[in-house]
N, C-alpha and C positions, 0 to 999 in steps of 0.2 A: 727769370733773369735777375742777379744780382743787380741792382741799381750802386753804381762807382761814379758819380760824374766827377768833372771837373773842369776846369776854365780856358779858353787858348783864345789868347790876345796878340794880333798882328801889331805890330808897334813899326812906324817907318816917324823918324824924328819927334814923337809926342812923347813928352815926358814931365810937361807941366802937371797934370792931371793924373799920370799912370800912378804916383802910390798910393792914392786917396780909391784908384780902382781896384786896386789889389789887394788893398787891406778890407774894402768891401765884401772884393771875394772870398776873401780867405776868414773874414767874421763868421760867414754861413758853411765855412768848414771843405771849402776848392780848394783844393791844389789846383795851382796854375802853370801855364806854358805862358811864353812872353818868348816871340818870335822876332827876334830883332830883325830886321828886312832893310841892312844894310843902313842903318842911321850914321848919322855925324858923332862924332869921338864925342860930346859935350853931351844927346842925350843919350850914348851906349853907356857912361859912365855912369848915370841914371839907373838903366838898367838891370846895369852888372849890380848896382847895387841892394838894387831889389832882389836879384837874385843869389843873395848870399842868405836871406830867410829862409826857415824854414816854413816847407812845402811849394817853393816859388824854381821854375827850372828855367832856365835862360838856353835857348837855340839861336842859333845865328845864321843870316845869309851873306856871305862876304860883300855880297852888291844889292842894290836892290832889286828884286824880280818883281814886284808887286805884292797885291794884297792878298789874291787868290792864293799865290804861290804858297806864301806865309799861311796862312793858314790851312791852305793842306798839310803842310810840314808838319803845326803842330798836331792837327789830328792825326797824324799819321805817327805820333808820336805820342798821344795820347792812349791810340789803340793798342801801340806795342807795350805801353807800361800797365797794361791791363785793366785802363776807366772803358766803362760802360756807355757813356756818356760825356757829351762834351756841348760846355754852352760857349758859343761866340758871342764875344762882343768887342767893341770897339775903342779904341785906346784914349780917344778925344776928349772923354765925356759928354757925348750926343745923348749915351743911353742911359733910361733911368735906371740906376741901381736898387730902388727900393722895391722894384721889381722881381728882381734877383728869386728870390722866395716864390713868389708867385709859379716863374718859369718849372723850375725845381719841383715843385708841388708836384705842378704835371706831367711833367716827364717822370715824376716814380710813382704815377696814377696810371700812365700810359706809356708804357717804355718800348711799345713798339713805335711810337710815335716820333716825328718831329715835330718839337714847340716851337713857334714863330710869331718874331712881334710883328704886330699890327701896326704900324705907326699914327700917332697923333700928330700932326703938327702945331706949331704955333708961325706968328707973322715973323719968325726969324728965319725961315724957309727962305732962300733964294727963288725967283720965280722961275729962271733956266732950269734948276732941278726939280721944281713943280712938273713942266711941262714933260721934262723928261723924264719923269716916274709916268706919265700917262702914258709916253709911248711905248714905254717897256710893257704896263701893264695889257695894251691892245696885244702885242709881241707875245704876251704868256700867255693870252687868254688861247690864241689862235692857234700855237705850238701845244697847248692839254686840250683843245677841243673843249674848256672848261671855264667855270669861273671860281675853279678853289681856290686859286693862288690871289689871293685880294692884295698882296705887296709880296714883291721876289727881292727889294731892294734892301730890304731892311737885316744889318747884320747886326742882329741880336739876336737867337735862337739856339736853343738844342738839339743838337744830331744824337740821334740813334747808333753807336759807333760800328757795330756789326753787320749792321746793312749799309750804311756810310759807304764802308772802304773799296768794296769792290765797284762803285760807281764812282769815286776820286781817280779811277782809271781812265775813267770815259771823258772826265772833267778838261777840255784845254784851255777854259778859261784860267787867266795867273794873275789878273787886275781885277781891277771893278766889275769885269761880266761873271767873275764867280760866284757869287752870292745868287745870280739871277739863276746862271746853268744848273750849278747843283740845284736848284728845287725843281724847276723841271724837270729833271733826271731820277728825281725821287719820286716824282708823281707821276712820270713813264712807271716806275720800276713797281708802282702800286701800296708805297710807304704814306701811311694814312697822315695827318697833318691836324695841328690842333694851333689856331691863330688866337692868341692873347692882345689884346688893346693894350699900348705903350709909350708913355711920350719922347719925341725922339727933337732935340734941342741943339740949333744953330748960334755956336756960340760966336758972340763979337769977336772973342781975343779969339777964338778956334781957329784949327790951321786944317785945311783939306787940302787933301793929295788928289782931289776928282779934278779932273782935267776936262774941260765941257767938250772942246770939238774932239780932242784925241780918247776920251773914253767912253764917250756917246757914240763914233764911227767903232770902236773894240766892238760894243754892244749890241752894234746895229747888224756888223757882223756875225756877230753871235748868233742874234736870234733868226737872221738867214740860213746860217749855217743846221742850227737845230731843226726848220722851218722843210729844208730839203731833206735832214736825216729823218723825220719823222715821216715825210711823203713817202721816201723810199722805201721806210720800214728797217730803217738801220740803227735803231735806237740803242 
């Protein structure tokens, strides 16, 4: 397998942080996707701007759909311009960049793989999102019969884009419960996994789009709904 990656960034109003991310990525040689997911005229014009660089492609969703959404898009848009590979991350700067490299390494060490960050925290952690990465993490354990998945929350990883896409089918998460479903879905589907240790940073001025009652009920959702597909054997 040729190894082709490249980068697809959900962007829903963040554009303090988005050039400093992209010129990141684009140092280690990604083309990127930058999925605007319906932002305010003040950071699309951010955006667009970025996207008049080269190697940098600007998509759009006229409204917002979410985060899932957007980034289906871009992989799906990744796939069709013929990358091999595609690393998520996230537009805030939560993730660490100097990691970048690291991910890379191993996805073209292991390209049947998906690479996933591990997260580290530090005491900027809100403790609402503490507790609610524990109940997700109970929710995957019991949905893979497993303990591979050590964090499903964390969007910082590389897909495999070939085995990806026909499970982006199965995907109805469009918010916050995507990041969880697809790895589920890939670890039904028997795609091996390779978790990297990563610091993952809540910033003071940071803006999140996580909604604690309305995306924690999405999720909780979710992992019922996966909870019965997998009883039935309807995976």
């Amino acid at each position: 397998m040729a190894f082709e990656p490249c980068a697809v960034i959900p962007v829903y109003n963040h554009s303090d942080r988005l050039g400093t991310i992209v010129a990141a990525l684009r140092s280690h040689g990604l083309p990127c996707f930058l999925v605007d997911d319906g932002s305010d005229p003040a950071h699309r014009r951010v955006i667009d701007s970025l996207g008049d660089e080269g190697g940098v492609t600007v998509l759009r969703h006229a409204r917002n759909r979410g985060k899932g959404a957007a980034v289906k898009t871009g992989l799906r848009a990744a796939r069709a311009a013929g990358f091999s590979h595609a690393l998520q991350i996230d537009a805030d700067g939560q993730h660490e960049l100097a990691d970048v490299p690291a991910f890379l390494e191993v996805a073209r060490s292991r390209p049947e793989a998906a690479v996933c960050g591990r997260p580290r925290f530090d005491a900027s952690m809100p403790r609402s999102r503490y507790y609610g990465r524990w109940l997700t993490h109970v929710w995957v354990w019991i949905n893979t019969a497993s303990l591979a998945i050590p964090d499903a929350m964390c969007g910082f990883r590389v897909y495999p884009l070939a085995v990806l896409e026909p499970l982006l089918e199965k995907v109805r998460g469009d918010r916050m419960d995507f990041d969880i479903e697809i790895l589920v879905r890939l670890h039904w589907a028997g795609v091996p996994m390779v978790w990297l240790p990563t610091r993952v940073r809540y910033r003071a001025d940071g803006v999140s789009h996580f909604r604690a009652w309305e995306d924690n009920w999405r999720i909780s959702r979710m992992h019922a709904r996966l909870f019965l597909q997998r009883l039935g054997g309807w995976r």
